[in-house]
Phi, psi and omega in degrees: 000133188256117172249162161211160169219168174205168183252131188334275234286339179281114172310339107345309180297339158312322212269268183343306167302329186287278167021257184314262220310322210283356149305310175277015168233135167213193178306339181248071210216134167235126158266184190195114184265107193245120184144174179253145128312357163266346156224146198315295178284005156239019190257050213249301209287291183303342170309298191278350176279318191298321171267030160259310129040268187284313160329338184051049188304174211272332184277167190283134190214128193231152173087066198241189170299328179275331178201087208277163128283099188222201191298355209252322174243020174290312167320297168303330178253343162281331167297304182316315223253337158250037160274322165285338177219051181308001147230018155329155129249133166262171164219128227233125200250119172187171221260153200207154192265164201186176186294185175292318187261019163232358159322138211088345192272171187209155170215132159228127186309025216297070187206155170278172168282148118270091208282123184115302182002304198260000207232337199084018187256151181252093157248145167303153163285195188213134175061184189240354159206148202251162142207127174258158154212116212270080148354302168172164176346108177284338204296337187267187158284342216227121153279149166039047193295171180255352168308334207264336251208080159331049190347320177296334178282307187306327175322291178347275174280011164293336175292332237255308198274357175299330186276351188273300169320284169324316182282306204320295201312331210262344168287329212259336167311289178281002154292292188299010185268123179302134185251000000 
């Protein structure tokens, strides 16, 4: 698995991710934002559906805050979105637990997600390249607790990867563009 990462806070990591990423996006590039608006630390993925969204990223973007994809609709709605786009790749966004010292961190994948994991839950995967961002602690009893879990980081890094997505599209626009 080829991965990179960076930390939300590096003013750079949008670019850095976009790099790497912009090999795995073309025109049959769907994303797909996985979490709730119900809890703090998981609402990283619909947080990045909604601002790709307000943003009008130009590929089909599933999962925003108004119409999350989470555990409860994951099956049905990945079945709906690759009934509609059946040679689609997607790249599946969702918000994830990590050691202490790596909150903050953004990853990006050629690998799917396996969304619940980190929770004990078994859902399918999601995509053919991933991006986490890594929330909080695995280290406690209490999952995605909401004492521990900042609105603000998450605000934060939903931004970092909505800019990542964006640049990623626009590095992968001007390759391909005949010179």
């Amino acid at each position: 698995m080829n991965k990179i990462k960076a930390y939300y806070k590096n003013v750079f990591a949008y670019y850095e991710l976009a790099y790497f990423l912009k090999d795995y996006i073309n025109e049959n590039t769907l994303i797909v934002c996985i979490g709730t608006d119900r809890c703090i630390g998981d609402c990283l993925g619909p947080m990045v559906g909604s601002f790709l969204f307000e943003n009008r990223f130009p590929l089909p973007v599933f999962g925003t805050i108004s119409e999350p994809i989470h555990a409860l609709n994951i099956d049905k709605r990945l079945n709906e979105i690759r009934a509609l786009f059946p040679k689609s790749s997607i790249i599946g966004i969702d918000a994830c637990l990590g050691e202490l010292n790596s909150i903050g961190e953004i990853q990006v994948r050629d690998a799917p997600i396996h969304p619940g994991k980190g929770v004990g839950k078994f859902l399918q995967s999601v995509g053919e390249t991933s991006i986490i961002g890594i929330v909080d602690s695995n280290e406690s009893d209490e999952i995605f607790t909401n004492r521990n879990i900042r609105l603000n980081i998450v605000m934060d890094m939903a931004k970092v990867i909505n800019n990542c997505l964006m640049h990623s599209y626009y590095l992968y626009r001007t390759e391909k563009k005949p010179k």
